[in-house]
C-alpha positions in Angstrom: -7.1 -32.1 17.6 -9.5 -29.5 18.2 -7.8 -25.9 17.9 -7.7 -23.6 21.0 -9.4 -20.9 18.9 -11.0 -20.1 15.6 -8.7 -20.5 12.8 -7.5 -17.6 10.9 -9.4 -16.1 7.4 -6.6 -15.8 5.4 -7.6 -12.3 3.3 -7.6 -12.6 0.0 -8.8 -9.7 -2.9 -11.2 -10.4 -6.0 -9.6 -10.5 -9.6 -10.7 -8.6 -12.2 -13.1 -11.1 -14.9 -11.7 -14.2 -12.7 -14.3 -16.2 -10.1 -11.1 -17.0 -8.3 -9.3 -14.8 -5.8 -6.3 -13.7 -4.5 -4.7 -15.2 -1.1 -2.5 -12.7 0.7 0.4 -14.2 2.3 2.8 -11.2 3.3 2.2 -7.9 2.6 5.7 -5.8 1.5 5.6 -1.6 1.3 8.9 0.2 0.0 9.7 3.3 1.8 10.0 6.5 -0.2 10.3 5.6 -4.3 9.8 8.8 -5.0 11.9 11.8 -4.8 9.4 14.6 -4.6 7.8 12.6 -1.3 10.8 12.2 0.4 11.4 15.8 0.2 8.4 16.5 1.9 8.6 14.0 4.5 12.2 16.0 5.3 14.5 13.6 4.0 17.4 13.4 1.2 15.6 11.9 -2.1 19.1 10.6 -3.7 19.1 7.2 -5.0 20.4 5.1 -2.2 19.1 1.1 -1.6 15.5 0.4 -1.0 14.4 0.4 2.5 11.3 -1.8 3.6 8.3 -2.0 6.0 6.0 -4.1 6.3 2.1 -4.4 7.2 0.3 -7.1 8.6 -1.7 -9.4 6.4 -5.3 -8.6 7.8 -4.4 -4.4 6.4 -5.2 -5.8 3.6 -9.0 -5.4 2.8 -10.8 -5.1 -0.5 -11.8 -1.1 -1.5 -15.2 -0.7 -0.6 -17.2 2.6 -0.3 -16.2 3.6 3.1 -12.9 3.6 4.8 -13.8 4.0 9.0 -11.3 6.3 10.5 -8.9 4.8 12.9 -8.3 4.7 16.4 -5.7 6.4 18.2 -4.4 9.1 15.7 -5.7 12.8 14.8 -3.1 12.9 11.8 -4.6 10.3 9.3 -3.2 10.7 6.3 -3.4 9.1 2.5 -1.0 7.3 0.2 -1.4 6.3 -3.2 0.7 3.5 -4.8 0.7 1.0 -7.2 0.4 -2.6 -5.5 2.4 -5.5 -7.3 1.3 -8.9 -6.7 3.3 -12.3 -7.0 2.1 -15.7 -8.8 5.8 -17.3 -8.0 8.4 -16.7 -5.7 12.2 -16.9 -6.0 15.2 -15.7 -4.0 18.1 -14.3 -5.7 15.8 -13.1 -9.1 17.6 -11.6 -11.5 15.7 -7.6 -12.5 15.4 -9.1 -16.2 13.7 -12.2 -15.1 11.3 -10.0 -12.0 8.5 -8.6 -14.1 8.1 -12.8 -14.4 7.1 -13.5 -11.3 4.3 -11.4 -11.5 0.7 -12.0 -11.2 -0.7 -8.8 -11.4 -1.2 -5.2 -10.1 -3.7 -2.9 -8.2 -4.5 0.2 -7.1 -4.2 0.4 -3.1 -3.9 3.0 -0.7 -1.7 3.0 2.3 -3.5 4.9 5.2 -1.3 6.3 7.6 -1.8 7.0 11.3 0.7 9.7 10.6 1.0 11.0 14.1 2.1 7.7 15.3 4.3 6.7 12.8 6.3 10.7 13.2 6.7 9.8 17.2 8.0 6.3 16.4 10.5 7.9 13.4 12.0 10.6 15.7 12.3 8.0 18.8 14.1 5.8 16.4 11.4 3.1 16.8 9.5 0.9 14.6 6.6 2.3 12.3 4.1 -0.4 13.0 1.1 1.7 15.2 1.5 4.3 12.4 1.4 2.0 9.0 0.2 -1.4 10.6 -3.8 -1.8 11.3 -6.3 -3.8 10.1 -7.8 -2.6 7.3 -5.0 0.4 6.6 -4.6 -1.2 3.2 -7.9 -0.9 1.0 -7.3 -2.7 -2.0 -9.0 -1.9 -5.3 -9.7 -5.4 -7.9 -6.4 -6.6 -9.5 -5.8 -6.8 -13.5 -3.8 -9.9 -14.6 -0.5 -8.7 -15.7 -0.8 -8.8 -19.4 -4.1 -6.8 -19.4 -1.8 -4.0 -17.4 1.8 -4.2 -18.5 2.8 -1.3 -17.5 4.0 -0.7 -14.1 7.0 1.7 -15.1 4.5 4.3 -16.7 1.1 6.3 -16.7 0.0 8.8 -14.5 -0.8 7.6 -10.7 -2.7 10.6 -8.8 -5.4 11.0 -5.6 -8.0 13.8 -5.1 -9.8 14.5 -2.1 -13.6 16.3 -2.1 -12.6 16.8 -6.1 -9.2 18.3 -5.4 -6.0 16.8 -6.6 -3.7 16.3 -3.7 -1.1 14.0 -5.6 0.6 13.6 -9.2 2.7 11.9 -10.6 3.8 9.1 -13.5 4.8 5.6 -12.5 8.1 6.3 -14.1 9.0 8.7 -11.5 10.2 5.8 -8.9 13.3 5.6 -7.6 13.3 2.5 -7.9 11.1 0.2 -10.5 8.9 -2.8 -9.6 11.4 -5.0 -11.3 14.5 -3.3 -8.8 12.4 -3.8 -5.8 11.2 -7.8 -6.4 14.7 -8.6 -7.2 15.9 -6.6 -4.6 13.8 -7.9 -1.4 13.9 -11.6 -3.0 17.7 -11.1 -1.6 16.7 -11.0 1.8 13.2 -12.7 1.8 12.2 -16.4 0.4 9.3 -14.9 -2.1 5.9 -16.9 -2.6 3.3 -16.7 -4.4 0.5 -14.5 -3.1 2.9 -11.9 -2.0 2.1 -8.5 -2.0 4.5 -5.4 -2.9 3.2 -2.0 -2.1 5.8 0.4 -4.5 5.1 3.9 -2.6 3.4 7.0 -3.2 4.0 10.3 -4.6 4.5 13.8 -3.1 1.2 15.3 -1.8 0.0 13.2 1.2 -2.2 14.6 3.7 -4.3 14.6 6.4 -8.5 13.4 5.5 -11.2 13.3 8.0 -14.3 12.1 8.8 -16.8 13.1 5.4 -13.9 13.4 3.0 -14.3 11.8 0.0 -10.7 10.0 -1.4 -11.1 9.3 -5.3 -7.7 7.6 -6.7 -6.5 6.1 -9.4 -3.8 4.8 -11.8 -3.7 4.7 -15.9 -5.0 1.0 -16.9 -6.4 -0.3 -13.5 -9.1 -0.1 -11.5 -9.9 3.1 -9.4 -11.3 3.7 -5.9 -13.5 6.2 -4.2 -14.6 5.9 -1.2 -16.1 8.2 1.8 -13.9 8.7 5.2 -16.9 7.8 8.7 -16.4 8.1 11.8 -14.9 5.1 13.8 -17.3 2.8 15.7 -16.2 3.5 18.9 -16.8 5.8 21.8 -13.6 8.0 22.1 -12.0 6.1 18.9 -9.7 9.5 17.9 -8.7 10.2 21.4 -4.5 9.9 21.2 -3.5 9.0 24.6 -0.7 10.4 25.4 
């Protein structure tokens, strides 16, 4: 039967020393892990249960040189965290058994029309326009677990134009990578090729056009690239 319209790409992201890559099946982002950042997004940094969002699949792009600023915001701001990804799924895993289930880890950022997301808090709405657009996700190459092994330690920081905008160790999450994949594989069936995004540090902010975002995290990968101007006529223009 001859499809209606071109089949969907699944994304997938290159694998440090493999030929193979990595298919992206759902894409999973915890919601302020770390106490210093909750703080500065105004809220109460105690340890209560993980919360969740999610982005779409096609945020997910591998970390080039370049990250084109988006349309429809004039707050964009950056967010370093340490991205988990899953070689098996499970529901119900135990935190001893989670690290397991992993395939490996990455550096990612999580671009943020900040603006958006802010209205859509305060409204009491869903975050989607603010954390969910395609290519909001840049992706830097992943290390198999057991060349990382370390996902509860090292430093994890961001500098933009040579300035260090955030700090801190991987131990400072609320909540570790093992805590979150046991806790979301309560609620969700998880698969191989899943993707947890852990959160990010205090010291987001807002980058423009010509910045230049250099981030990275002890034992993986890094990623610099330069902030352009979006393709379109009128691209930043919020309407309101």
């Amino acid at each position: 039967m001859k499809p209606t319209h071109s089949p969907y790409v699944m994304p997938s992201l290159p694998i440090e020393g493999e030929a193979a890559r990595f298919p992206i099946r759902q894409v999973y982002c915890v919601g302020r892990n770390y106490a210093a950042h909750a703080r500065e997004m105004g809220k109460d940094p105690d340890r209560d249960p993980p919360f969740f969002f999610m982005k779409s699949v096609d945020s997910v792009v591998e970390a080039g040189t370049t990250f084109e600023y988006p349309r429809m915001t004039q707050n964009l701001h950056h967010e370093v965290e340490l991205c988990v990804f899953l070689g098996r799924g499970g529901t119900e895993i135990a935190v001893e058994d989670a690290l397991s289930h992993v395939y490996g880890y990455a550096l990612g950022l999580d671009m943020t029309r900040r603006d958006l997301q802010l209205q859509a808090r305060d409204a009491g709405r869903p975050w989607e326009f603010g954390k969910c657009f395609r290519g909001s996700a840049p992706i830097a190459p992943i290390r198999i677990r057991d060349g990382f092994g370390m996902p509860d330690r090292g430093e994890i920081w961001l500098d933009v134009n040579g300035k260090r905008r955030q700090s801190a160790t991987l131990a400072e999450q609320l909540w570790s990578v093992a805590e979150q994949i046991a806790y979301l594989s309560n609620y969700y069936d998880l698969e191989g090729g899943d993707v947890i995004m852990t959160g990010t540090p205090a010291g987001v902010g807002a980058v423009v056009p010509g910045d230049i975002i250099r981030a990275g995290i002890d034992g993986l990968p890094g990623i610099e690239l330069v902030v352009i101007e979006p393709a379109r006529q009128n691209a930043r223009k919020v309407q309101a």
